[in-house]
C-alpha positions as CSV (number, residue, x, y, z in Angstrom):
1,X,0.0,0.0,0.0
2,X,2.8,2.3,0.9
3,X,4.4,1.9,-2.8
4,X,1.1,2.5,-4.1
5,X,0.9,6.0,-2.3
6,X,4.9,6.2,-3.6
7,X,3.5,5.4,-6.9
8,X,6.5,3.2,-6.9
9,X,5.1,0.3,-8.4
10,X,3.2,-0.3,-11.5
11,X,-0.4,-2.0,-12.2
12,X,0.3,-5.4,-12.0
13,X,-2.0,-6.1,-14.7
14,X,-0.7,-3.7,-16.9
15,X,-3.3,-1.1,-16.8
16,X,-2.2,3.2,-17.0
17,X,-2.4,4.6,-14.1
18,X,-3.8,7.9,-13.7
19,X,-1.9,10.1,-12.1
20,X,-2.8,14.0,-12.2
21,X,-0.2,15.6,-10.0
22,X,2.6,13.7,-12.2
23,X,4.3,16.6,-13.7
24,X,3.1,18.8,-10.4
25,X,6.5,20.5,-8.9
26,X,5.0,20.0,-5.8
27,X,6.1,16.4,-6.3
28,X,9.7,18.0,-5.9
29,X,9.2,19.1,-2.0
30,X,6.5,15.9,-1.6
31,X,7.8,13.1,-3.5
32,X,4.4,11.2,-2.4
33,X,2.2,14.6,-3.3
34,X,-0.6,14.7,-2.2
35,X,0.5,12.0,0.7
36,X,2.6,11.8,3.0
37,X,2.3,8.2,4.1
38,X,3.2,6.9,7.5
39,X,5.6,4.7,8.5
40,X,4.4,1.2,8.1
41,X,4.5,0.8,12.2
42,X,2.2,3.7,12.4
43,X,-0.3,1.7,9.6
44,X,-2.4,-1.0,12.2
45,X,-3.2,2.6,14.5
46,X,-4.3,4.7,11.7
47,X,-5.8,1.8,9.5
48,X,-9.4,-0.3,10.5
49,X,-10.8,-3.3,8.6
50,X,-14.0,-2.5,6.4
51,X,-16.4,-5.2,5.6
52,X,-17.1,-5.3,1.4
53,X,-20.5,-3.3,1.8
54,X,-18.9,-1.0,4.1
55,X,-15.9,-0.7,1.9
56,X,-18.5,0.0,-1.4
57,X,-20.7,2.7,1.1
58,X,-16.5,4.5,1.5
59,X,-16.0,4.3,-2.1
60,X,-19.9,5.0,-3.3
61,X,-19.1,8.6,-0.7
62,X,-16.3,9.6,-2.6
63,X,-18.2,11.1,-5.1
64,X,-19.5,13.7,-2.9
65,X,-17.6,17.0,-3.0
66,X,-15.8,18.1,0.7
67,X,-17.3,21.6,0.9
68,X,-20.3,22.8,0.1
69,X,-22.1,19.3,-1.2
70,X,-25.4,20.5,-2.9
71,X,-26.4,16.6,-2.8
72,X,-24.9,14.0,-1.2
73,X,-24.8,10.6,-2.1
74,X,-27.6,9.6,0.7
75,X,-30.0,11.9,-0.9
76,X,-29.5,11.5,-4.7
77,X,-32.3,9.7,-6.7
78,X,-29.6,7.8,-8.7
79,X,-27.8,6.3,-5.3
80,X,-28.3,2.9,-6.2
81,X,-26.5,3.6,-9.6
82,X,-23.6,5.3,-7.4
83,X,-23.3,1.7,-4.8
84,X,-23.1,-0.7,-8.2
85,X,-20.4,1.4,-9.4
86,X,-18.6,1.5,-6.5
87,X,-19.3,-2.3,-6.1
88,X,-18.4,-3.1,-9.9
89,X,-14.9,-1.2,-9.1
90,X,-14.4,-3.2,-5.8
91,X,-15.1,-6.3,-8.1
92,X,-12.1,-6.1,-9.9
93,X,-10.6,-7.5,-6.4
94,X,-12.7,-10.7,-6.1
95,X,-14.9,-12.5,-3.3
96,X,-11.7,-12.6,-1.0
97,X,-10.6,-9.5,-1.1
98,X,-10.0,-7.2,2.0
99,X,-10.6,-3.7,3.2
100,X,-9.1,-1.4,5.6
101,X,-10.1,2.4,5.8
102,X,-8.6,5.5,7.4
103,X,-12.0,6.3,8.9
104,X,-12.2,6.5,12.7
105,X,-15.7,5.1,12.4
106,X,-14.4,1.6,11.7
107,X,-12.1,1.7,14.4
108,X,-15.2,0.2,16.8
109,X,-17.5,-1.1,13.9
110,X,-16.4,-3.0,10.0
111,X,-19.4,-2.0,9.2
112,X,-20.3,2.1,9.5
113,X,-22.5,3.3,7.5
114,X,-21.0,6.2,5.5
115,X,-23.6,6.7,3.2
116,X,-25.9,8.2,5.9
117,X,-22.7,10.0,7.3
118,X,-21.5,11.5,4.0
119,X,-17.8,12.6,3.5
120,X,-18.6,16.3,6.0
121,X,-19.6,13.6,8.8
122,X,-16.7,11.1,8.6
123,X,-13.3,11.9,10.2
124,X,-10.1,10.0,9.8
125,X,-6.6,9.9,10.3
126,X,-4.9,12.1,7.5
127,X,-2.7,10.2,5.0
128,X,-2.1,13.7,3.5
129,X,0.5,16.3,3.2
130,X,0.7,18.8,5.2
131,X,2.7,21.4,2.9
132,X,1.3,24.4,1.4
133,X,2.3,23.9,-2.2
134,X,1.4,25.8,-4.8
135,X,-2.1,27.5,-3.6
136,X,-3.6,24.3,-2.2
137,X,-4.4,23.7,1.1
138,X,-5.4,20.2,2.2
139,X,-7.8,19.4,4.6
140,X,-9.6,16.4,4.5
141,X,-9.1,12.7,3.5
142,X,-10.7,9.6,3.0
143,X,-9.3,6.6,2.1
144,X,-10.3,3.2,1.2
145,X,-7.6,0.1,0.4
146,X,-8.8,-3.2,-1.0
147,X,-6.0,-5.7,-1.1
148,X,-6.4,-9.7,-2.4
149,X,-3.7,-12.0,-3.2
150,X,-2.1,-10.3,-6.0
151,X,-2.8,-6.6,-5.3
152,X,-3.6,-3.4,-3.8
153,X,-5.9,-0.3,-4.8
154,X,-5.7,2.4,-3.3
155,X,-8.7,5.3,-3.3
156,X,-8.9,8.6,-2.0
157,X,-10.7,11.5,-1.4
158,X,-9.3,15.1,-0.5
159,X,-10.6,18.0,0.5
160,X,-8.9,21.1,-0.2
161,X,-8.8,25.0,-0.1
């Protein structure tokens, strides 16, 4: 997971990668921009297991915007469209994958339901920088990892000023 946020490794099927912030010179003073990952030590306190639903409800939330949401994913008439997408991505991981969040709500519960919380109600432990780089401030995070036997994804969400 840690050379995922490095983008160190490549798909291992062979996929491009889509990677924004690239060329960003930010990548200069925060080689891992936008994360700045913790040490692996620090990963069992800051990380909490998901159960698959739970890990699709992370992933469906995503899509909501950090400030100012006009309509979150709870309250949209095409929610059920926004789960199966989330669910079809998770797919790509199979019936054994395994999910882990930076969300304090799974730290007591796999199973929280972040579609009634929305991204504004869920806190977490930040994965992110916290350099000032070119105008962007960042605030919030939310993460979602699904591993299985052959690989990791990584997904995030930031919020930013």
């Amino acid at each position: 997971m840690l050379a995922v946020l490095h983008r160190s490794v490549p798909d291992p099927r062979g996929w491009i990668r889509i990677d924004g912030d690239r060329t960003n010179p930010a990548r200069h003073t925060a080689p891992a921009y936008p994360f700045d990952p913790p040490d692996s030590s620090e990963l069992p306190r800051r990380l909490y297991p998901l159960e698959a639903e739970a890990a699709v409800a992370a992933l469906a939330v995503m899509a909501e915007e950090w400030q100012s949401e006009p309509s979150p994913v709870r309250s949209r008439p095409d929610l059920n469209t926004v789960l199966a997408d989330a669910r079809t991505l998770l797919d790509r991981y199979g019936p054994t994958a395994r999910y882990w969040t930076n969300a304090t709500a799974a730290a007591s519960d796999p199973a929280p339901d972040f579609v009634a919380a929305g991204l504004q109600g869920t806190g977490s432990h930040g994965f992110l920088t916290s350099e000032y780089l070119n105008g962007l401030d960042l605030l919030d995070d939310l993460g979602l990892i699904a591993v299985n036997d052959d690989e990791v994804g990584v997904f995030w969400s930031f919020g930013a000023y």
